[in-house]
C-alpha positions, 0 to 999 in steps of 0.5 A: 090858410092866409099864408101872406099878411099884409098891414097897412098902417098910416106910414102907408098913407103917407107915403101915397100921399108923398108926405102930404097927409100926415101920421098921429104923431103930427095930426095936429102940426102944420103938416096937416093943412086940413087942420090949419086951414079949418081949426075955427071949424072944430072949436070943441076940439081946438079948446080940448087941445090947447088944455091938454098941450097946457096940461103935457107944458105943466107936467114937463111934456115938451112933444107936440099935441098928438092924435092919440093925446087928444084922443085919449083924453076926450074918451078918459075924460068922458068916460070919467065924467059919466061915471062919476057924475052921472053914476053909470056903471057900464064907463065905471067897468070901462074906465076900470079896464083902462086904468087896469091895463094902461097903468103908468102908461096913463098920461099923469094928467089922466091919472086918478090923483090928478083927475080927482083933484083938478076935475072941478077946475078941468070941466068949468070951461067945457061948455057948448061953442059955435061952430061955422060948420052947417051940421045939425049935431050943434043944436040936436044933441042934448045941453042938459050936461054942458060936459058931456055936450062938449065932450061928445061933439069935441070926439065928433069934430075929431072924427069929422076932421079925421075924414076931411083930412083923409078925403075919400073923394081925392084919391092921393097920386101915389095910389099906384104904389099900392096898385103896383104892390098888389101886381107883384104879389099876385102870383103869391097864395093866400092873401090877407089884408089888415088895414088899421087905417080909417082911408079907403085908398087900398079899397080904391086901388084894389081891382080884386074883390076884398071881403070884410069878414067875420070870424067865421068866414072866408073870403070867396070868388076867384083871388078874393082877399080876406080883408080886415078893418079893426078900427072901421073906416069911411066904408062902414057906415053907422046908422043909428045903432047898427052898423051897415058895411057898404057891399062895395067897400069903394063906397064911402058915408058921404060928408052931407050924411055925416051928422046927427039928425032929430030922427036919424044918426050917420057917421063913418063907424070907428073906434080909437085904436088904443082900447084893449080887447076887454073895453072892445069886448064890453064896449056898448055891450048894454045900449048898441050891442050890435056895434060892439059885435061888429069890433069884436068880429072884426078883432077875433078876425085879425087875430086868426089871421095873425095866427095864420100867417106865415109871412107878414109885410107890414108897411107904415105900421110900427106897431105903436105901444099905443095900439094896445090891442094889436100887440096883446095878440102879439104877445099872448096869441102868437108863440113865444118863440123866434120871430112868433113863429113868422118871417117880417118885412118891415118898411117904415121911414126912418130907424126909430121903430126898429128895436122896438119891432124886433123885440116885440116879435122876438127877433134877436137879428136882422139877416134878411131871411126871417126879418127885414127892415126897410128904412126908406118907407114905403115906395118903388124900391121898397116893394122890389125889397118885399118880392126879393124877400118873398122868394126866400 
């Protein structure tokens, strides 16, 4: 049994990477240095967020353009598109879940109302772009439908921007924090990792041997760690319609394979942190059953180890209304009674997430034993605060 769960989520990130990377809320902000040096390379995506910053301005939205906006908005707007114009009933169930589940959680300008009544004037400027990347995506994929060209190679570019920003091969400075982390609790039984992030810098810090598992399996070799990637990574290849893990999860898809070829497709396997287990579960079920067996392995396997744990330390990670499928664990798997059952540490920058964590989990107090919350994010003090609190 896993007694110690570890969750790494983009707080983490940022915080090795002292406050160079950024986090979803600010993706698309002069933080992020990768988009504002390169957006002429993503012209599908940079028209997609300049409508939909039009769009959040029109409906009295004043926050920025986050990651999960334009998102969102690609996978809702795509899925709409194929089912009301191309009649395809597997993003009809699709879009029915997320309707279903989301409800007024949908941005207005996502809604049906909305989306019925304005599609015609939304679709007339999607259409293809030049793009000065030397990717073959741009003349492989097919034209037929200018939408859905647009929308495809916009959600590529996305993808494409997330790696670049991320960089596999420019490990951040404070990659120690977490070497340090992993020291400290070494003498600790039952390790767990769950990384929702799509960076392998905890992969390139970890000198113990991680194992991606399935439900059914447990880690093995001497202080092998049970580890968990929900939403995939640069370490997971997809090729194609299978998904192939790399054995050393160190290894990356390297960027001059990140396209899709006449014959062949390579891209980092990923999926939007916002689907509920119902689209998880369906997703791909008909053409690339394969892909979705691996997600759904991968959600069953966070849920055991949720269940199992009986510490959790969760750093960077706030347990975002938007990451639908994490928190329906939390509220239907884990048990209803104080703390599900759990003692927390949390670390994140800043008090904001507080309540919101409290309440999720069922804490009515913070008294440093059973719930902790650290303010000051992710750093040297913070892991001495998390072994102080391991003791109890």
């Amino acid at each position: 049994m896993d007694e110690l769960l570890i969750i790494l989520g983009s707080g983490a990130t940022a915080a090795i990477s002292e406050g160079t990377l950024p986090v979803g809320k600010d993706f698309f902000s002069s933080r992020n240095s990768t988009w504002s040096s390169n957006s002429a390379d993503y012209p599908h995506l940079a028209a997609a967020c300049q409508e939909v910053a039009a769009l959040k301005s029109y409906f009295g939205d004043l926050n920025p353009v986050s990651l999960t906006d334009v998102w969102l908005f690609l996978d809702t707007v795509l899925k709409y598109h194929s089912a009301t114009r191309q009649n395809k009933d597997y993003d009809y169930d699709l879009l029915r879940i997320r309707y279903d589940k989301m409800g007024k959680d949908v941005p207005i300008y996502l809604q049906l109302g909305h989306l019925n009544a304005a599609y015609s004037r939304l679709s007339a400027g999607m259409h293809p772009l030049f793009s000065p990347l030397r990717k073959r995506i741009y003349d492989t994929l097919p034209q037929d439908d200018a939408v859905v060209y647009f929308l495809v190679v916009a959600g590529w570019e996305l993808k494409h921007l997330l790696y670049r920003t991320y960089d596999p091969r420019e490990a951040p400075s404070g990659i120690e924090l977490y070497r340090r982390l992993l020291a400290e609790l070494q003498d600790l039984k039952g390790h767990a990792v769950i990384s929702f992030n799509y960076d392998i810098f905890f992969e390139m810090s970890c000198s113990k041997p991680l194992h991606l598992l399935a439900e059914d399996q447990t880690a093995e070799g001497e202080g092998a760690i049970d580890f968990c990637k929900p939403h995939g990574g640069w370490n997971i290849r997809h090729v194609d319609n299978c998904i192939m893990p790399f054995c050393s999860l160190t290894r990356f898809v390297e960027d001059t394979s990140f396209d899709k070829l006449p014959d062949r497709e390579e891209r980092p396997a990923m999926i939007p942190y916002f689907s509920y287990p119902d689209e998880i579960e369906i997703q791909h079920r008909d053409q690339y059953p394969q892909v979705g067996q691996f997600f759904r392995d991968q959600h069953h396997k966070m849920k055991k180890l949720f269940q199992n744990a009986k510490n959790v330390v969760s750093i960077g990670y706030s347990f975002s209304k938007d990451d639908r499928h994490v928190r329906s664990i939390v509220e239907k798997d884990l048990p209803s009674s104080f703390g599900r059952g759990k003692r927390m540490f949390c670390a994140l920058r800043g008090s904001s997430y507080r309540k919101d964590i409290m309440d999720l989990w069922k804490f009515d107090e913070e008294d440093g034993k059973t719930f902790s919350y650290y303010g000051s994010g992710f750093e040297n003090t913070c892991i001495d605060k998390i072994k102080t609190f391991l003791k109890y």
